[in-house]
C-alpha positions as CSV (number, residue, x, y, z in Angstrom):
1,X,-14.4,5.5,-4.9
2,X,-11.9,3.2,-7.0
3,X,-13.5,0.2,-8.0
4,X,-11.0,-2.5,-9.0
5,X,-11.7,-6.2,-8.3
6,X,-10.0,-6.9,-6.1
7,X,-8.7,-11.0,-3.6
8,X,-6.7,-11.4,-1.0
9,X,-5.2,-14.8,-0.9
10,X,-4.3,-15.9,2.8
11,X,-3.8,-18.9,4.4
12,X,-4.3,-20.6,8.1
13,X,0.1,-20.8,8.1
14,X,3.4,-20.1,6.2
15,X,4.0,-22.9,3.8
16,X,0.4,-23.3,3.1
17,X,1.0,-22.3,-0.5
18,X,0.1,-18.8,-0.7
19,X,2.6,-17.5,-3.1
20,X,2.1,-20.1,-5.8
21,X,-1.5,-19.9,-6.0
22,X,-1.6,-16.0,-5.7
23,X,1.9,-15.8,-8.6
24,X,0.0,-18.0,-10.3
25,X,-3.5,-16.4,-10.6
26,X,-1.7,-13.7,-11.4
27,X,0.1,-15.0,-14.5
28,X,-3.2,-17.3,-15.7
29,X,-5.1,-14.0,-15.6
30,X,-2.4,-11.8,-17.3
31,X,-2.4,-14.6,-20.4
32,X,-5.7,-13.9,-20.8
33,X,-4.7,-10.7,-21.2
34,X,-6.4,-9.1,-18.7
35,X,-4.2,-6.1,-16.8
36,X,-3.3,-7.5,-13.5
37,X,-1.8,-5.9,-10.5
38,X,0.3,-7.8,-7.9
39,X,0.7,-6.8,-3.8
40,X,2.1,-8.0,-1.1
41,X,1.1,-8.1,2.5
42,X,4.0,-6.8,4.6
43,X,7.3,-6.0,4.3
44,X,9.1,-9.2,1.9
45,X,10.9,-8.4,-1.3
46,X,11.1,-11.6,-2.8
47,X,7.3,-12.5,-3.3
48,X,6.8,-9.3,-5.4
49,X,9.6,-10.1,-7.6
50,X,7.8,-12.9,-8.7
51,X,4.3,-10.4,-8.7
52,X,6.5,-8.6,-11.4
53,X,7.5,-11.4,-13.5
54,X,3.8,-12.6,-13.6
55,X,1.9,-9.3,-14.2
56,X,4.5,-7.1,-16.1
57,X,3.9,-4.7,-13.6
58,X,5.9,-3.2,-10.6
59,X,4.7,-5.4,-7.4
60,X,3.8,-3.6,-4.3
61,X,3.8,-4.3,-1.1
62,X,1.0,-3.4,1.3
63,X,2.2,-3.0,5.4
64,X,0.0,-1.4,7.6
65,X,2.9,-1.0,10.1
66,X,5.1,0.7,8.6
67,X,2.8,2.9,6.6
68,X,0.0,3.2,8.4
69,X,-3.5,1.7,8.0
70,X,-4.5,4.6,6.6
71,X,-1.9,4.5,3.5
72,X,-3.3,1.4,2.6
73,X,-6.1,2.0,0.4
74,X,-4.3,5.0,-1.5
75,X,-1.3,2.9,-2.0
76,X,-3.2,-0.1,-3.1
77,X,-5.0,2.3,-5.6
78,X,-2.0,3.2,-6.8
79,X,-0.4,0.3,-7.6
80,X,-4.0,-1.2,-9.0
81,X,-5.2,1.9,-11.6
82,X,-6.2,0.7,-15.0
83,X,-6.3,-2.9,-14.0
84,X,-9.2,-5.4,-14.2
85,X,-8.1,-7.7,-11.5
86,X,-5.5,-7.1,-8.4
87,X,-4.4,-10.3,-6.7
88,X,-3.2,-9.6,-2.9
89,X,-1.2,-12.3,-1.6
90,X,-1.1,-12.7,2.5
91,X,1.8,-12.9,5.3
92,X,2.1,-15.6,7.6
93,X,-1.7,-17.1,8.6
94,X,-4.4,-14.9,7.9
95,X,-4.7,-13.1,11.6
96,X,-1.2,-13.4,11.8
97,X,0.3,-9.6,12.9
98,X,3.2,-7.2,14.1
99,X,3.8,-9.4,17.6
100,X,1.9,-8.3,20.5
101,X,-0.4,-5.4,18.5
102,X,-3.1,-7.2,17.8
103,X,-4.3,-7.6,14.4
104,X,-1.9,-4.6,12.9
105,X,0.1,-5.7,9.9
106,X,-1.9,-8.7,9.3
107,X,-4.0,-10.2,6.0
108,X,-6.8,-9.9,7.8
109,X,-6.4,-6.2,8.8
110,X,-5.0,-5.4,5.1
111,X,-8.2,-7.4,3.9
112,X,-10.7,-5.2,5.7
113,X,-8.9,-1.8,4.8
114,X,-9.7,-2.9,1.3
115,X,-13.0,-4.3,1.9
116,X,-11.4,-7.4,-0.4
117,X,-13.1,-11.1,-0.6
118,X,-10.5,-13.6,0.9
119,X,-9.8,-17.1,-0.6
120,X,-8.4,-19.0,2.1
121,X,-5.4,-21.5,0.8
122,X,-5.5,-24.7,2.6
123,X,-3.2,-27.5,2.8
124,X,-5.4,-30.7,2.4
125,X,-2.4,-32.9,2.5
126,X,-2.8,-34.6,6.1
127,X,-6.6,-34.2,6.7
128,X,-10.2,-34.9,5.0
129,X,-13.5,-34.0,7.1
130,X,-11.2,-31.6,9.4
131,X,-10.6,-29.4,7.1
132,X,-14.4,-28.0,7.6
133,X,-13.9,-27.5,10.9
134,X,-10.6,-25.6,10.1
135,X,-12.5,-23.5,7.1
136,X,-15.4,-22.8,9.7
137,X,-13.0,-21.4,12.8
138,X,-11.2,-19.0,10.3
139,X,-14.4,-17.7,8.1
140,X,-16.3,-17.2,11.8
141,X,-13.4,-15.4,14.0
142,X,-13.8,-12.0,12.6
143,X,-16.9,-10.9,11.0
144,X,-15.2,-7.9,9.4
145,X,-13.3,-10.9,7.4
146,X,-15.0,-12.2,4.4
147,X,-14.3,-15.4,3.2
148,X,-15.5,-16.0,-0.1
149,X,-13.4,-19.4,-0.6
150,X,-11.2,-22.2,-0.2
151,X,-8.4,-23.5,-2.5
152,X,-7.1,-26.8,-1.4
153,X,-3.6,-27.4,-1.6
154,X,-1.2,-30.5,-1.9
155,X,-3.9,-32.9,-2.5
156,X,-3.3,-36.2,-2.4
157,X,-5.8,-38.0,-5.2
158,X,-9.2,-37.9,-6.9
159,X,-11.0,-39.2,-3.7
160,X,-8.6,-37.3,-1.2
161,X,-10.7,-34.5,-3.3
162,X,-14.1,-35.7,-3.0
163,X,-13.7,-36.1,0.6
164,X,-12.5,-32.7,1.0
165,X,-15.6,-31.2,-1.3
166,X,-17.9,-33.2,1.0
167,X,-16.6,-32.2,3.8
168,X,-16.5,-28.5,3.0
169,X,-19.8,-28.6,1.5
170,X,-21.4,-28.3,5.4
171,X,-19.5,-25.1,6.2
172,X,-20.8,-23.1,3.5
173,X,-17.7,-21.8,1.9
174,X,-17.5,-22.9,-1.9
175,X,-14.5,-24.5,-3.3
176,X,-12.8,-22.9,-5.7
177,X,-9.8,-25.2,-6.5
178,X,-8.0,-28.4,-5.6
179,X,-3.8,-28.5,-6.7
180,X,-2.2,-31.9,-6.2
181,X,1.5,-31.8,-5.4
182,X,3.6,-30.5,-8.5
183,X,7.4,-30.4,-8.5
184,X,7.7,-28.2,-11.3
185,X,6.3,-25.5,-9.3
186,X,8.9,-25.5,-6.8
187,X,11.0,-22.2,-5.8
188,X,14.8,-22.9,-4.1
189,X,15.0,-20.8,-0.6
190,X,18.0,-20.2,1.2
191,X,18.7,-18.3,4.3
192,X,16.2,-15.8,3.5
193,X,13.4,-17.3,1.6
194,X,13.2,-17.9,-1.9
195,X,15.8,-16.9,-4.1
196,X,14.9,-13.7,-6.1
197,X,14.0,-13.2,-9.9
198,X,17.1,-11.6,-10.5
199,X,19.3,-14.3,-9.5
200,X,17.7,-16.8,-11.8
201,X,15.5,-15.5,-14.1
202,X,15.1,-18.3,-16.9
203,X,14.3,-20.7,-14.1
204,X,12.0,-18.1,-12.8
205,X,10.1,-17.5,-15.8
206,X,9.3,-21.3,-15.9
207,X,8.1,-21.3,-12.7
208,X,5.7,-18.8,-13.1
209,X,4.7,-20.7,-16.1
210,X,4.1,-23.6,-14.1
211,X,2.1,-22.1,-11.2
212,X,-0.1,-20.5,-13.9
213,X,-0.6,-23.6,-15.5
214,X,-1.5,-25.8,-12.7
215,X,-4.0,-22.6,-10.9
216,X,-5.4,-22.9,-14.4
217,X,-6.1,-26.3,-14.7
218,X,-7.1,-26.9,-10.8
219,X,-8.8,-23.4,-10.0
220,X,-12.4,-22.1,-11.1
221,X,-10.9,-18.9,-12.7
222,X,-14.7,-17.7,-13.7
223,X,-15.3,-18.0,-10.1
224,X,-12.6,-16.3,-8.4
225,X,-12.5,-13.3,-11.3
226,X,-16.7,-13.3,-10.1
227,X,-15.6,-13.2,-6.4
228,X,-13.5,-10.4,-7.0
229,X,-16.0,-8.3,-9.2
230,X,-18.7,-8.6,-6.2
231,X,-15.9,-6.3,-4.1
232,X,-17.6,-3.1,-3.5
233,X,-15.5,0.4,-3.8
234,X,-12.2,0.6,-2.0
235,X,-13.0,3.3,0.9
236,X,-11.4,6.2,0.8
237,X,-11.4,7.6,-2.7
238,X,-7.9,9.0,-2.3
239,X,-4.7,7.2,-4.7
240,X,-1.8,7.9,-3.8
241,X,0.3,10.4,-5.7
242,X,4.2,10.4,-5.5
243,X,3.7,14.0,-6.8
244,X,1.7,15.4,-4.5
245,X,3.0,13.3,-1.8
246,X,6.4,15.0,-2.4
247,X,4.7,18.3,-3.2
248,X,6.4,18.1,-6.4
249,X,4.2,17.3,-9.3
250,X,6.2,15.9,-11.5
251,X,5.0,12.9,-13.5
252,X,5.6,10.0,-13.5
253,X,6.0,6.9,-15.9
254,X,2.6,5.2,-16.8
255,X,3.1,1.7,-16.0
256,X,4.3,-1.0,-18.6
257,X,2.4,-3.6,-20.3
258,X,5.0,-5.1,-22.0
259,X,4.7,-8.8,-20.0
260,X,7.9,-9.6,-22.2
261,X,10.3,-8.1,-19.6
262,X,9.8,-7.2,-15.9
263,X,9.9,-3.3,-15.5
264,X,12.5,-1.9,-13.5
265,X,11.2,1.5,-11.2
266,X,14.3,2.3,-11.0
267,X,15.3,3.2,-15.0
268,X,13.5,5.9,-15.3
269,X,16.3,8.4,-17.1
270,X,15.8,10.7,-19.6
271,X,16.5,9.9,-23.4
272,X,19.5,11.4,-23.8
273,X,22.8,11.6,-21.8
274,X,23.0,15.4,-22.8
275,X,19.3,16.1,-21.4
276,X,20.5,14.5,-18.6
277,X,23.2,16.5,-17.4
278,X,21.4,20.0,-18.3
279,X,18.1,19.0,-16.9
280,X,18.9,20.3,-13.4
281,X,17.7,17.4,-12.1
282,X,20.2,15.3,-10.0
283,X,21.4,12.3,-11.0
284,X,20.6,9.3,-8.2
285,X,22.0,6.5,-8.8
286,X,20.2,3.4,-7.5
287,X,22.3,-0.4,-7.5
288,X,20.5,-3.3,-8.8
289,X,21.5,-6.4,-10.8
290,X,21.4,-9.6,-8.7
291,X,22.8,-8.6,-5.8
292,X,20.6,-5.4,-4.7
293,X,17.2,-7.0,-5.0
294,X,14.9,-5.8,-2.1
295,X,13.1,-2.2,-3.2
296,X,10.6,-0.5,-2.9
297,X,9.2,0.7,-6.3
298,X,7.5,3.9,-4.3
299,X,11.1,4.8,-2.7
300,X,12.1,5.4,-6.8
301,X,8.8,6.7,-7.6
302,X,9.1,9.2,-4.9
303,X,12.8,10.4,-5.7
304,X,11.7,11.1,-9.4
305,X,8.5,12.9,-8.3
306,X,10.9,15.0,-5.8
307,X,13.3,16.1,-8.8
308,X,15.5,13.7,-9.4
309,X,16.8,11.9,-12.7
310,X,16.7,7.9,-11.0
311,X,19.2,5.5,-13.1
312,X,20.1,2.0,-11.9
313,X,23.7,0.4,-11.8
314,X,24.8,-3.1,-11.1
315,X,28.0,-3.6,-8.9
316,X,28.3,-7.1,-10.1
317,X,29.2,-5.5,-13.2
318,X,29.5,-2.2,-13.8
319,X,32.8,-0.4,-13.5
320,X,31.8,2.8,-12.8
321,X,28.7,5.2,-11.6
322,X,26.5,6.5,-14.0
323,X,28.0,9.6,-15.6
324,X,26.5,13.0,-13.5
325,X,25.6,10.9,-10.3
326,X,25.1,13.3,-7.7
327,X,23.4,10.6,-5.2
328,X,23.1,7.1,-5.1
329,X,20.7,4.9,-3.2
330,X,21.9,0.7,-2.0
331,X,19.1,-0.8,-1.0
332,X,18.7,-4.7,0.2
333,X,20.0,-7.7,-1.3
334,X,22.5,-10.5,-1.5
335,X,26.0,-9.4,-0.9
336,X,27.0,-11.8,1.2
337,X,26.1,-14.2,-1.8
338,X,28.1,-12.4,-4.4
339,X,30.9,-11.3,-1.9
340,X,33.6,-12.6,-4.5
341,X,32.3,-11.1,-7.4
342,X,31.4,-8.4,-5.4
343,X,35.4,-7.4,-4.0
344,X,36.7,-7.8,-7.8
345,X,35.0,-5.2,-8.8
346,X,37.6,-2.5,-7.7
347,X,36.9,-0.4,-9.8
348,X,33.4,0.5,-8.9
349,X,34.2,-0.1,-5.3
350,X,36.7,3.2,-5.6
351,X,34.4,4.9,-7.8
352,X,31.3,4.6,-4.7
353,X,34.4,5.1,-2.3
354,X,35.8,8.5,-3.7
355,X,32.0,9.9,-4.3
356,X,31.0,9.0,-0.6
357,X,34.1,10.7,0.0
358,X,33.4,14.2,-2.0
359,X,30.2,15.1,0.1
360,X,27.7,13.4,-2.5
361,X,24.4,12.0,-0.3
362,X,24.9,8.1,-0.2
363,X,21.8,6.0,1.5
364,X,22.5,2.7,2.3
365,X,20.0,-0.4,3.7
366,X,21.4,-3.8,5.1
367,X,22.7,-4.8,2.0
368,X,23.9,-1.8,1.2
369,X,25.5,-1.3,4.6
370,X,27.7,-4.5,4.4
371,X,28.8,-3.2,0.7
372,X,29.8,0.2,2.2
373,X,32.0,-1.5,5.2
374,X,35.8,-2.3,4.9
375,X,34.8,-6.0,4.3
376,X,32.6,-8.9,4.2
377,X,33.2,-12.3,5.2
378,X,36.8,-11.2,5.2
379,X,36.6,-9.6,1.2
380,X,37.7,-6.3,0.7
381,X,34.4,-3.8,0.0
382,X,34.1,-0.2,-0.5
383,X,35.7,1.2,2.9
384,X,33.7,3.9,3.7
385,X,32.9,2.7,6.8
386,X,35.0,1.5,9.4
387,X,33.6,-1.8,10.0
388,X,33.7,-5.1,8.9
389,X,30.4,-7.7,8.4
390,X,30.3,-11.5,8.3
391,X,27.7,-13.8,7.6
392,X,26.2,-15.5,10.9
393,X,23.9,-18.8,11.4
394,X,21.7,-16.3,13.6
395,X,18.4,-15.0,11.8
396,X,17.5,-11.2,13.0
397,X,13.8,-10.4,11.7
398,X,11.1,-8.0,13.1
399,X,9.6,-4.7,13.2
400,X,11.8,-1.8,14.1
401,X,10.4,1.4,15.5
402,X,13.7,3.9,15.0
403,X,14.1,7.8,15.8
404,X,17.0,9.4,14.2
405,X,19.7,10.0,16.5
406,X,21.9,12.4,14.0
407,X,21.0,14.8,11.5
408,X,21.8,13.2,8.5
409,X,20.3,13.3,4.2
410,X,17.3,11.0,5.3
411,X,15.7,12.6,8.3
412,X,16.6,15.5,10.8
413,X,17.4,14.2,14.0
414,X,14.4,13.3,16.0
415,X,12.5,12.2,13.8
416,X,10.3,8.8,13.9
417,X,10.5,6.2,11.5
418,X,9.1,2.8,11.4
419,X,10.9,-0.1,9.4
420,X,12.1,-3.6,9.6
421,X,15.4,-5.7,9.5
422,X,15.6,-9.3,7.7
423,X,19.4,-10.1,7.8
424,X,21.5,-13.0,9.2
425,X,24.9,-10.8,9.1
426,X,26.5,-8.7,11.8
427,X,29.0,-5.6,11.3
428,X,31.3,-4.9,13.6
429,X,30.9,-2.2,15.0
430,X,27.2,-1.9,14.9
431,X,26.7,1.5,15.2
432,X,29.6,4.3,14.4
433,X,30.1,7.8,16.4
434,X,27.3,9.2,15.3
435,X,24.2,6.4,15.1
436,X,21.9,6.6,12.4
437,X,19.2,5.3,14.9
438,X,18.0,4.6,18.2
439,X,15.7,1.5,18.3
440,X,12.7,1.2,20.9
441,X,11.4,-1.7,19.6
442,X,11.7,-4.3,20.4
443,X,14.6,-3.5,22.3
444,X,16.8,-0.3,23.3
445,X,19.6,0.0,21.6
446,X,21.6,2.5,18.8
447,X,22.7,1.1,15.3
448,X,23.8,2.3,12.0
449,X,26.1,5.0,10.6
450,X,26.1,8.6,9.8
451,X,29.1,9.8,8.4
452,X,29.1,13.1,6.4
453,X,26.6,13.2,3.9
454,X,26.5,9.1,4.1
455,X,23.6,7.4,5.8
456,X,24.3,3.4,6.3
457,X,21.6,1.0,8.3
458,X,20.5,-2.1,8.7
459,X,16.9,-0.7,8.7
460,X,14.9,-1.4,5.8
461,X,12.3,1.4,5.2
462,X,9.6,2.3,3.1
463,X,9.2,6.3,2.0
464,X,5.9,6.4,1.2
465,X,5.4,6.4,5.1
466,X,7.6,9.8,5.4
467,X,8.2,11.1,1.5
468,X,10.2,14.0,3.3
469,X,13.1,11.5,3.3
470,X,13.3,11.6,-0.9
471,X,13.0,15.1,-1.1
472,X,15.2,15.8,1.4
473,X,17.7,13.3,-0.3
474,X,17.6,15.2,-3.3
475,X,18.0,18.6,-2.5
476,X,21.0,17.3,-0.8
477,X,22.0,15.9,-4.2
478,X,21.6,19.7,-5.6
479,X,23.8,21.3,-3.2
């Protein structure tokens, strides 16, 4: 069994203050320098950008739907070797799932698979004796939950506080913080949360400092780092292997320490240029910079371990592909941000244009799809698809169970994937001749591109659920 300690941070609802008390346990811990791991419950991007920033360590994300309850464990083990302390941070309220399938998906569920103490995150700021009656219905609806204790949140003054304490003290959970309300804390959102590290990175840095600063003034660390030690084993033994997931063996990176600069999966080329290109390894180019922010650091891990050389580029401001790029990957992101900067870029534009148009396997997700279109928002972009994408007030968000309706470098046709979209664009058309997918949930419907070797979706997946789809990518790349 692996043995890390290991606690979930939940909440009762969204805006309860999850992500600065779990970002900043994370970073107090770290600058105690104890090795830290950061996850995140479902399928966001953005939280585990910050994970990053505060550990030094790739974040992960933990969803049961789209990998599978029983990938849960093995990832989690994964991302959590060699730590002393992995920090979970919840979705949504804590019994909060994929709609209409019960508890799937949810922190709760995620909590169990783990067998991980919960610390419930409360916000205090309109209620005193209440709140035990609040603390009581969540620690009592499951008994398979455990929850070992309550942070309060957004508290108002020193005898807000005692009131809460005394209130709490008749439902037996022990309080393990109170944090009054701290601008410096604060995180801008925008249509799609908060804005990512990459997009602001010295104002990141000092919010992280901020959140571990108040979590270490307001929060029994002693207490919590106890609660997490009395986890017992994480059931199932297995971690999970990129290599032996692939059927490759090749190794991988051991993760950085370095908490001076947040590792990138993605760079993970060999020393020299001229190993490179006489490895027989493909090149696959994956985009990144500000722009191309959501991925999965298992999608990269999985296309090294399946035999490829993984590189990133930025198409903010690189002018051409990697030298030798046989592939490239575009995953999520912010296009319709950097549209302008985006279109001026011609020169890498024609570069992704004229390799899509040799043959060479491009996969493309949401973001990725809009930079592949003819334009966005009415800005030229790289025009391998004929379609055009413009930003909408409408949000589209949910689970997405998809079968692929074409054979294409992903998946053979017919096969199932699971994923989700998170976008408030639309391309005209949405689906081209031959659809990438058919959707059946939560509606009927085809969408997405196949086009040669170029796959382009709005669906956003993660390969550890099917790591056929990286090695199939990349024997693409070698022929």
């Amino acid at each position: 069994m692996v043995n890390v300690p290991r606690l979930v941070i939940a909440a009762p609802s969204s805006g309860s203050g999850k992500t600065t008390v779990a970002t900043g346990l994370m970073a107090a811990f770290a600058a105690r320098r104890l090795a830290v791991s950061g996850h995140k419950v479902g399928p966001d991007y953005i939280d585990p950008g910050f994970h990053t920033l505060a550990t030094g360590r790739p974040g992960r994300n933990l969803d049961a739907y789209m990998c599978g309850p029983e990938l849960i464990a093995p990832l989690f083990a994964h991302g959590a070797r060699g730590c002393g302390l992995a920090v979970v941070e919840g979705v949504m309220g804590l019994y909060d799932g994929a709609s209409g399938l019960g508890e799937l998906a949810s922190t709760a569920q995620v909590a169990k698979l783990l067998r991980a103490p919960v610390v419930l995150v409360v916000d205090a700021s309109s209620q005193s004796r209440s709140v035990a009656a609040l603390v009581h219905g969540f620690a009592s609806w499951d008994a398979g939950v455990r929850i070992g204790g309550v942070i309060l949140n957004k508290v108002g003054s020193d005898r807000h506080e005692a009131l809460l304490r005394e209130a709490l003290e008749e439902s037996g959970v022990p309080v393990l913080g109170a944090l009054r309300r701290a601008e410096g804390v604060s995180v801008p959102s925008r249509h799609l949360g908060l804005v990512p590290v990459a997009e602001r990175r010295s104002d990141a840095v000092a919010a992280v400092a901020a959140m571990a600063g108040q979590v270490a003034a307001g929060c029994d660390l002693e207490g919590l780092l106890a609660l997490a030690r009395s986890a017992p084993g994480v059931p199932g033994g297995a971690v999970w292997d990129a290599g032996v997931a692939v059927g490759g063996g090749f190794p991988l990176p051991a993760p950085s320490r370095n908490r001076g600069s947040a590792p990138d999966p993605a760079r993970q080329a060999p020393e020299g240029l001229k190993n490179r290109l006489t490895s027989g390894r493909p090149l696959v180019a994956v985009a990144g910079g500000a722009a191309f922010t959501f991925s999965y650091a298992e999608n990269t891990e999985l296309l090294a371990a399946a035999g490829a050389d993984v590189v990133s580029f930025d198409p903010l401001r690189d002018e051409a592909l990697p030298l030798g790029t046989r592939g490239v990957v575009i995953g999520g992101g912010f296009p319709e941000v950097y549209a302008p900067e985006l279109s001026a870029n011609e020169a890498l534009r024609e570069a992704v244009a004229e390799l899509a148009l040799s043959g060479a396997p491009v996969a493309a997700e949401c973001a990725g799809l809009l930079y592949l279109g003819r334009s966005l928002d009415g800005l030229p972009m790289c025009g391998v698809l004929d379609a055009d994408a413009r930003m909408t007030k409408r949000l589209t968000l949910g689970y997405r169970d998809a079968v692929a309706l074409t054979d294409n470098v992903l998946a053979p046709a017919g096969a199932r994937m699971r994923g989700h979209e998170f976008h408030r664009t639309v391309i005209e058309p949405g689906a081209g001749d031959e659809p990438a997918w058919g959707m059946h949930r939560p509606e009927r419907r085809v969408e997405g591109f196949v086009r040669g070797n170029v796959h382009a979706s709005y669906l956003h997946t993660h390969w550890a659920a099917s790591p056929g789809t990286a090695a199939r990518f990349v024997e693409r790349c070698r022929g």
